[in-house]
C-alpha positions in Angstrom: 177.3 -149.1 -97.8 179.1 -148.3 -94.4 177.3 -149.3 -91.3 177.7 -145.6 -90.1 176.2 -144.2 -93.6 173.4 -146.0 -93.4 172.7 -144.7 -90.0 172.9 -141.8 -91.1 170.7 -141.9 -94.3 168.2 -144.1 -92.0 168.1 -141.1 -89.9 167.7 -138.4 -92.3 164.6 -140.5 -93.7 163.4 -140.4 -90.1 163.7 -136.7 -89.7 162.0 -135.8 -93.0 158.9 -138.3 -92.8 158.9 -136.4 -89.5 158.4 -133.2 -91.2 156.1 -134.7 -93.6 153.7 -135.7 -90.6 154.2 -131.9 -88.8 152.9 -130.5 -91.5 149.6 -132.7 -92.1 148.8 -132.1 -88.2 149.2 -128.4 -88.3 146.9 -128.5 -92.0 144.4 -130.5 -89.7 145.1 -128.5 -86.4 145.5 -125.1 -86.3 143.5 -122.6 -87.7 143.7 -119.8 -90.2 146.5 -118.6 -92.2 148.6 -121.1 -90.9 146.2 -123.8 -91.6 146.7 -122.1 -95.4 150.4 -122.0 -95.1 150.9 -125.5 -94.1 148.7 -126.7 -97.0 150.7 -124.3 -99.3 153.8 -126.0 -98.5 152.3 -129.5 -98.5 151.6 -128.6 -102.1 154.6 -127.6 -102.9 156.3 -130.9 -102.2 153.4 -132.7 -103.7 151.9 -134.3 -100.8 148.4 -134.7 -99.5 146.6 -133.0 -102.2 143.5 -134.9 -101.8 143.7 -134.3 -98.1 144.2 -130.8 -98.4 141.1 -130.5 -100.7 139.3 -132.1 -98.3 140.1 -129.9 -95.3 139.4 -126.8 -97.6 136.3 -128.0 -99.1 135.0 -127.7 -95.3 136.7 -124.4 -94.4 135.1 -123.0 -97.4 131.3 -124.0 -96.1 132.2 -122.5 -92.5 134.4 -119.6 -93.4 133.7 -118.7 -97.0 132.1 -115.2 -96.4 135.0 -114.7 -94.0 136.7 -111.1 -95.8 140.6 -111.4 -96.5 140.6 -115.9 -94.8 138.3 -116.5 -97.7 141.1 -115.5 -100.5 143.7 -117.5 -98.2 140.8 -120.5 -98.6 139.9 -120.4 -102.5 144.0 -119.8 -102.9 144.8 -123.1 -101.7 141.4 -124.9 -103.5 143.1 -122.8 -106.9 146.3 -125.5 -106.5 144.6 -128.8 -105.3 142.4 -129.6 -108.5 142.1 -129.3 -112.3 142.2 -126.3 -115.0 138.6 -125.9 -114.5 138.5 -125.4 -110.6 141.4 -123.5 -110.9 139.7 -121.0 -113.0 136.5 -120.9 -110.7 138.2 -120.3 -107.7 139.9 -117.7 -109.4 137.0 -116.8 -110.6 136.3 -115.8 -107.5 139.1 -114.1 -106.4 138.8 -111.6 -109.1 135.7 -110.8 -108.4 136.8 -109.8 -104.9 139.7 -107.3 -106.2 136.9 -106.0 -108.4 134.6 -104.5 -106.1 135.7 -101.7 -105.0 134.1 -102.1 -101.8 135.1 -105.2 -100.5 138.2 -104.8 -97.7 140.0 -107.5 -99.1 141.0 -106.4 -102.1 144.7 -106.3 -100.8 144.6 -109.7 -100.6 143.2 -110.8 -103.7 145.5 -109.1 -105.9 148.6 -110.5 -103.8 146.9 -114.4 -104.2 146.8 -113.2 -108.0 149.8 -112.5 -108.2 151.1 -115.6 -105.8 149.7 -118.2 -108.4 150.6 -116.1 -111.5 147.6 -114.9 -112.8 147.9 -111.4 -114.3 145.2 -109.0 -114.9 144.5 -106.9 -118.1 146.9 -103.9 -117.9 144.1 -102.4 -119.9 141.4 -102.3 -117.2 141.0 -98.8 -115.3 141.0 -100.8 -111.6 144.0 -102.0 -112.3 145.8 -98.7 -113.7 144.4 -97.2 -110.4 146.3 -99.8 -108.5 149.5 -99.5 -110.2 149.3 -95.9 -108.9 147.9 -96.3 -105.4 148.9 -94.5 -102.8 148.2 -97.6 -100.6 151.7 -98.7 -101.2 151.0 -102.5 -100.5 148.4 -102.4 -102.9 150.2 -100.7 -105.2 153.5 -103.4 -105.1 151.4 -106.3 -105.4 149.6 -104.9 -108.3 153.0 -104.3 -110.0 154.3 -108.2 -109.2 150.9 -109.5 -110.7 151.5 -107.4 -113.8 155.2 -108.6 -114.0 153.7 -111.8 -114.9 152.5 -110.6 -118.4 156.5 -110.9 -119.8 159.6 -111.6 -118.5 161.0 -108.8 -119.4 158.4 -106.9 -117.4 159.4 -109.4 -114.6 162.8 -107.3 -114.7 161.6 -104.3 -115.0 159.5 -104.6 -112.1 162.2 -106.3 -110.4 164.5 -103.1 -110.9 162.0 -100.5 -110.4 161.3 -102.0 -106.9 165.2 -102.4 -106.4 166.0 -98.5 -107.0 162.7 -97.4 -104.8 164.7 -99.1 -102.1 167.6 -97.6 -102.5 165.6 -93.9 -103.2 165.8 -91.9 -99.7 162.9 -89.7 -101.2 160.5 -92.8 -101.1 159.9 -92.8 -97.8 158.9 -96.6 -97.4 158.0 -97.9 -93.9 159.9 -100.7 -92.6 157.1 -103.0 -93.8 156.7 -101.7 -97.5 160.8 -102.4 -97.6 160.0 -105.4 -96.6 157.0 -106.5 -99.3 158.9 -104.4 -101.9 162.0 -107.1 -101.2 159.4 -110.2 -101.1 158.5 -109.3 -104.7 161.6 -108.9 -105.8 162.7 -112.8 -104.7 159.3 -113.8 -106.2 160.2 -112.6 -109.4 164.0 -113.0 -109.3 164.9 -111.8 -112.0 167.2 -108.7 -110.8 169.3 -107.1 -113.6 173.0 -107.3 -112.0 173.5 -103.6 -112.1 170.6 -103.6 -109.6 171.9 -106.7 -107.7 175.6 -105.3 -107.1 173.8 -101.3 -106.0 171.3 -103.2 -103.2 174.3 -105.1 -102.3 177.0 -102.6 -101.6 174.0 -100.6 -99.7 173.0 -103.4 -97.7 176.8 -104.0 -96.7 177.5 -100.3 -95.8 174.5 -98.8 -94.3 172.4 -101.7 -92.9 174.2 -102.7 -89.7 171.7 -102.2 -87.8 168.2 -102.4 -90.0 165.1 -103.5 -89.0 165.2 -104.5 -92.7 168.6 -105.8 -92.5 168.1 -109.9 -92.1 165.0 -109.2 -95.3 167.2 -107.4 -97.6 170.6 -109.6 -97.0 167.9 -112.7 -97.6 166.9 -111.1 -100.9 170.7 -111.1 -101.9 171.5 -114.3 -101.4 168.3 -115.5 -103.3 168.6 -113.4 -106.2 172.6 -113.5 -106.5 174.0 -114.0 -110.1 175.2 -117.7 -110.3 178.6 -116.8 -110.6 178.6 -114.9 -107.4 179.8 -116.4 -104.3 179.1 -114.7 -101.1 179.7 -116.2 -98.0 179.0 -112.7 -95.8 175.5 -112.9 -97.2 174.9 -116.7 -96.2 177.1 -116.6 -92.8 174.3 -113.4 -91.6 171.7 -115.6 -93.0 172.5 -118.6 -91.1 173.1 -117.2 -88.3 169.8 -115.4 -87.2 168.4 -116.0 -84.2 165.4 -118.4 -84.3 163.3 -116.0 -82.7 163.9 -113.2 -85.1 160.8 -111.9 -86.7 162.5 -112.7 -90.2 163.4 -116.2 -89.5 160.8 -117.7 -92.1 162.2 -115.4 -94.2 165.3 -117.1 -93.8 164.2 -120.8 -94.3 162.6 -120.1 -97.0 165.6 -118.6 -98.9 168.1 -121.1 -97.3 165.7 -124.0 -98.8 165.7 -122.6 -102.2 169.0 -121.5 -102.8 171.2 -123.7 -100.7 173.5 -126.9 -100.9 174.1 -130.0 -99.3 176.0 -127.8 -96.2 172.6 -125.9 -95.3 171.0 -129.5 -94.4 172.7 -129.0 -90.7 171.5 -125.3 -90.8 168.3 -126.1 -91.6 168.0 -129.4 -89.0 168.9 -127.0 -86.4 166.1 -124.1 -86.9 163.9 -127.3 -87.1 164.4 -128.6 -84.2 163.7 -125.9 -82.4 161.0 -124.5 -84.0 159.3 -127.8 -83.5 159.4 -127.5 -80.0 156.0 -127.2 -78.7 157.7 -126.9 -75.0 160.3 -124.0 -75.8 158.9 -120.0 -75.0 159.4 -118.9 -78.2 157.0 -121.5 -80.1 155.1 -120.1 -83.0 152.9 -122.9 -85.6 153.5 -120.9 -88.3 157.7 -121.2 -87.6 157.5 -124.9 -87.0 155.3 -125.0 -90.6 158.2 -123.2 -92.4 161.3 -124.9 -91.1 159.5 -128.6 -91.9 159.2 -127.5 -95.3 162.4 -125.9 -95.5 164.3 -128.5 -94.6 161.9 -131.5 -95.9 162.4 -129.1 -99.6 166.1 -128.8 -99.2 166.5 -132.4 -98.5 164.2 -133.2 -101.6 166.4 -130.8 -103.9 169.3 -131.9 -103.1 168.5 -136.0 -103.6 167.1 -135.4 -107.0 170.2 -133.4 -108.4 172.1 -136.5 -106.8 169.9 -138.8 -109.2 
């Protein structure tokens, strides 16, 4: 080993336990939904479970009858225990998206759907949800029923591709936006789909709001056999203060190579900086994972 690789590889080790260690102090010191997102992505990489479990055990004695934080709390005690406390937590959240007059039931069926737990398509709530006018409500109750079959996973996939694409739907710049987050949940777009969003993104979305969320949707749900450096060169070069810049990470971190590691050591550094203007906890939480995840990815297809 070369004296200037294993500088480098002692580095990278550095940076990474680095990230590792952001992440437990922003589970431990900030509050909210970002405490919930950094345990989320804490999980993901497998660290700190029993940690995690500990913090949430807590938020859920002071913040339990909290409407729409509780869902965020019971979602992250779902993933840090057995089959059994899974389904009690769930349990719970159910429960939630079936009464009819609690005010977070927006956000119970989108935790459903988040840890892939569908609902009976047979139940009359539900129908009513798959038909809501709320559109949110009515999106997230079509990703947790793509979960039933994964052939509903594409038609779901599609459906929400050509309501895009529809003029007549009239979706606000934030329900293009969800209807694109469920489509890279799923990913399962047919290519028919894939190649129609991409030659409208190209040729009307200069200058989007939904631009930067639509290209990032590409990229992650691209046939393999498709290489498309327009989509990645927009991708990696948004501004770390764009409102889509998690967005971005978490796309780059799941569908990149070896080459992103530099990308992604860049938009952590600076979103890591507690001193710069533009600091934001929940940033700094994505672009450890991000580039702690790519990093990870990468050394096991190396093994």
């Amino acid at each position: 080993m070369s004296l200037i690789y294993a500088y480098k590889l002692h580095a990278g080790t550095d940076r990474l336990e680095r990230c590792r260690s952001d992440l437990i102090q922003l589970l431990h010191d900030e509050q909210g939904w970002i405490k919930v997102h950094a345990a989320e992505y804490l999980l993901q990489l497998g660290e700190y479970r029993e940690g995690i479990a500990s913090v949430f055990h807590k938020e859920d004695s002071l913040y339990g009858d909290v409407p729409a934080y509780r869902i965020g709390i019971w979602r992250v005690l779902a993933q840090t225990d057995n089959e059994e406390i899974r389904s009690s937590y769930l349990g719970r959240i159910k429960a939630v998206f079936y009464d009819t007059s609690a005010n977070d039931r927006l956000h119970a069926i989108e935790t459903l759907a988040k840890l892939r737990e569908p609902l009976s398509l047979k139940d009359s709530l539900v129908s009513e949800a798959l038909q809501s006018r709320l559109v949110p409500m009515m999106l997230y109750t079509k990703w947790n029923a793509a979960y039933h079959s994964v052939d509903m996973q594409r038609q779901v996939s599609d459906e929400l591709a050509m309501m895009l694409l529809d003029g007549k739907s009239r979706l606000s710049v934030d329900e293009q936006k969800t209807a694109c987050y469920v489509i890279r949940q799923l990913d399962r777009l047919s290519i028919k789909c894939w190649q129609a969003l991409h030659d409208f993104a190209l040729s009307e979305l200069s200058n989007s709001p939904i631009k930067v969320t639509l290209y990032s949707t590409l990229y992650k749900t691209k046939p393999r056999a498709i290489i498309d450096r327009v989509l990645k060169n927009e991708l990696e070069a948004v501004a770390i203060d764009s409102p889509d810049v998690i967005t971005v990470l978490t796309v780059l971190c799941a569908k990149g190579s070896a080459d992103d590691r530099a990308h992604l050591e860049r938009f952590y550094l600076s979103l890591s900086n507690r001193a710069l203007p533009h600091y934001d906890a929940d940033k700094h939480a994505a672009s450890a994972y991000a580039l702690y995840s790519l990093a990870y990815r990468i050394k096991m297809k190396e093994q």
